[in-house]
C-alpha positions in Angstrom: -60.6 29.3 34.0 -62.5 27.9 37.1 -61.4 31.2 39.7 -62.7 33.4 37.0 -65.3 31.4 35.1 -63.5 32.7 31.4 -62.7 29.8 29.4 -59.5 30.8 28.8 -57.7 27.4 27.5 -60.1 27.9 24.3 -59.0 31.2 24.3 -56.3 32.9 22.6 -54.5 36.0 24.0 -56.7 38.8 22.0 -60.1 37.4 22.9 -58.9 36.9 27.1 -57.7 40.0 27.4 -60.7 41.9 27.0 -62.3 39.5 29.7 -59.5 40.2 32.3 -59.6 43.5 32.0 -63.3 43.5 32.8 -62.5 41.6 35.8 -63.7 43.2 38.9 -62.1 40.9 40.9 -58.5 41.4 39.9 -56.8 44.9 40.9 -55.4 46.9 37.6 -51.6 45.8 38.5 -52.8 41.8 38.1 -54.6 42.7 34.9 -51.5 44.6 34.1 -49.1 41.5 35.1 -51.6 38.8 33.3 -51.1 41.5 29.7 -47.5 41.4 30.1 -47.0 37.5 31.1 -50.1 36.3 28.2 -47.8 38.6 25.5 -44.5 37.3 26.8 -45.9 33.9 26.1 -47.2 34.4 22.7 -43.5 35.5 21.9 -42.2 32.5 23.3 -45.3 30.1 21.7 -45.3 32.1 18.1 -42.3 34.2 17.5 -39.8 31.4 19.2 -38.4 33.8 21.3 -35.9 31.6 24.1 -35.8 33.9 26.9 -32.7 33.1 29.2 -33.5 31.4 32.2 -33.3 34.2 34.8 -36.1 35.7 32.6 -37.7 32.3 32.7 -37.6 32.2 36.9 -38.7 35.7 36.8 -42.1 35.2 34.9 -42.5 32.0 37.1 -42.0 34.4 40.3 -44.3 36.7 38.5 -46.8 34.1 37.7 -47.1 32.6 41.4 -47.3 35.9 42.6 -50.5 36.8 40.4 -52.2 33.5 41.6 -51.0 34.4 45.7 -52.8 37.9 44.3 -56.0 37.3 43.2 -56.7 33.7 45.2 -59.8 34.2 47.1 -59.8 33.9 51.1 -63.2 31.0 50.9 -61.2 29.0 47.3 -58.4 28.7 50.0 -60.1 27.8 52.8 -62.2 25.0 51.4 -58.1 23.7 49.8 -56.8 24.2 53.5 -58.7 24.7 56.2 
């Protein structure tokens, strides 16, 4: 929400993805690794799905890598330096 400016805890899945996607900041493989963590999570949220953990520590690895990905060099600094 705040790196971004999309209020994307209001949001649900459909109406973010459209934002993302417009994102200039974010290469197409983040906007392609935020689709496929936001629909893996509305499986888990909606459908129930219980992914086994070594699916679980993947999307986490996934996840931190998106946020190493698209952190901005002056957002880190001003955290930091």
């Amino acid at each position: 929400s705040n790196r971004f400016s999309i209020p994307a805890v209001e949001q649900t899945t459909q109406e973010l993805l459209p934002e993302i996607m417009g994102l200039m900041e974010m290469n197409d493989a983040a906007k392609s690794g935020m689709r496929e963590f936001l629909n893996h999570s509305d499986m888990v949220k909606f459908a129930k799905y219980l992914p086994p953990q070594d699916e679980v520590e993947a999307n986490e690895q996934k996840v931190i890598k998106l946020i190493e990905e698209t952190k901005s060099e002056e957002f880190f600094c001003r955290r930091k330096c």
